[in-house]
N, C-alpha and C positions, 0 to 999 in steps of 0.2 A: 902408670904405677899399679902392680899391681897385687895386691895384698895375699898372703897364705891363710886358707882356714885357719879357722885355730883347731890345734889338735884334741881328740876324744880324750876327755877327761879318765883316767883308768877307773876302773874297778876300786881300787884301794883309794882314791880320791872322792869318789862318790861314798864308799863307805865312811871314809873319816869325818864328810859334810853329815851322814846321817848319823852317826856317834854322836858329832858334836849336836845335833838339833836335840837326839833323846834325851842328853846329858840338861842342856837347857831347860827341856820341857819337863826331867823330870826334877830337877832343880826348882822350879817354879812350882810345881807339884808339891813338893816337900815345905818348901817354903810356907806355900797356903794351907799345910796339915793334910793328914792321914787322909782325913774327911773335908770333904766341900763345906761349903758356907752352910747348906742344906742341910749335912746331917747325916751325908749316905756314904760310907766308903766309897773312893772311887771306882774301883774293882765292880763294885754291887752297880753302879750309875751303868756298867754296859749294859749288863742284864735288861736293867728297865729300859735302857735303846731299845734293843733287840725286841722286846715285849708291846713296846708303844710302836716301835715301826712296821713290825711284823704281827701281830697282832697274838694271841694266846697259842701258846706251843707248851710240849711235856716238858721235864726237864732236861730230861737227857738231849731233843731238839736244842733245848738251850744250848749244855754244853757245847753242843757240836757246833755250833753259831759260833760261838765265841774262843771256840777252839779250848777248853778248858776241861779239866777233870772235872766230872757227874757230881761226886762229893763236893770240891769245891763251892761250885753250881749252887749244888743243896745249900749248903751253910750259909750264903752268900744271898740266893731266894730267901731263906727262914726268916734274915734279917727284913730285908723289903716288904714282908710280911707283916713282921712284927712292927714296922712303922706306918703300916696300912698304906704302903704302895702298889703293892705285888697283892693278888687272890689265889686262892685255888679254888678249882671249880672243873667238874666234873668234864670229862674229854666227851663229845657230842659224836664221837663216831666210836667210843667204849667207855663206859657210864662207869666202866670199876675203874677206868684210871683217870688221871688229874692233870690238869695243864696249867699252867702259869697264868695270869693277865695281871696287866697296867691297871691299878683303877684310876679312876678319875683325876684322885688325888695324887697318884702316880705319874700321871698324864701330863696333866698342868706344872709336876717339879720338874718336868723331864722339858717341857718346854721353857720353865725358866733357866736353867742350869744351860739349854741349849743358848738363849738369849746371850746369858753371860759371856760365853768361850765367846761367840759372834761378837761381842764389842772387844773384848781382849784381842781379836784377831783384826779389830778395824783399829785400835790403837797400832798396832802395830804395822800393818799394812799400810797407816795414813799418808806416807809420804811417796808411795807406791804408783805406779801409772797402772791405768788400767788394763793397759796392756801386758804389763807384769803380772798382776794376779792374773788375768785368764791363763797365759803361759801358766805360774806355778799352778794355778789349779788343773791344768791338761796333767800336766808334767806329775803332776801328785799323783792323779787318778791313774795315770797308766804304770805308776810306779807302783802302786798300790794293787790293782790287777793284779801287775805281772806279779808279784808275790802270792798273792792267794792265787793263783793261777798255779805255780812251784811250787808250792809251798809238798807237796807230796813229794816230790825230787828232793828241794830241800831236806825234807825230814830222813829219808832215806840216803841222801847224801854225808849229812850231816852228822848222821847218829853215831855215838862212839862204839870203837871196832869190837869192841867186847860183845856187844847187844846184836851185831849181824849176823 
């Protein structure tokens, strides 16, 4: 007996699986508010990723990290600032200009807030083989790639006809 692959899930399949995930996650998002338990707009929590992983960058590095407008960026730092997460401090290869850093206290939210999503993700995952997460986890990370990898094509694809 002998069985047929199963056929390539289309494009339009795999999109409607990822609709439906961002719909969820941003459902849950909403649900637990604007802001984390923390304190920090979500928006603002990349930043401080980006800042604790990568370590002090300007801000305009930021935006471009994060794929976001400079302004944004700005407003978005000022905050983490003003909660004494984020520094400024003088750029070590141009003393007139300014770079971002995690401080300490930045540091330690950014690992509890990473703590948290990590038990959200083992509630959910619990019933899971481990064989399945490493799958999803390959499976994410090359999905994940390939996007930022396009994402230039993408943009250029994408943009509406007026702007070309």
């Amino acid at each position: 007996m002998t069985t047929e692959p199963a056929a390539r899930p289309s494009a339009a399949e795999v999109s409607t699986e990822v609709v439906r995930l961002m719909r969820q996650l941003g459902s849950l998002k909403a649900q637990l508010g604007a802001h984390s338990r923390h304190g920090v707009e979500w928006s603002a929590y990349v930043l401080l990723f980006h800042l604790v992983q990568n370590g002090p960058m300007r801000s305009r590095e930021l935006a471009e990290c994060v794929a976001a407008d400079p302004s944004t960026v700005s407003r978005q730092a000022a905050a983490l600032v003003d909660l004494g997460l984020v520094e400024r401090r003088p750029d070590p290869a141009d003393r007139r200009a300014v770079q971002l850093a995690a401080t300490e206290r930045g540091a330690d939210l950014f690992r509890q807030i990473r703590a948290d999503r990590e038990a959200m993700f083992d509630i959910v995952l619990s019933d899971w083989s481990a064989g399945d997460v490493a799958q999803l986890t390959c499976l994410l990370a090359r999905f994940t790639t390939d996007i930022e990898r396009q994402r230039p094509r993408l943009m250029k694809t994408l943009t509406p006809l007026e702007s070309r």
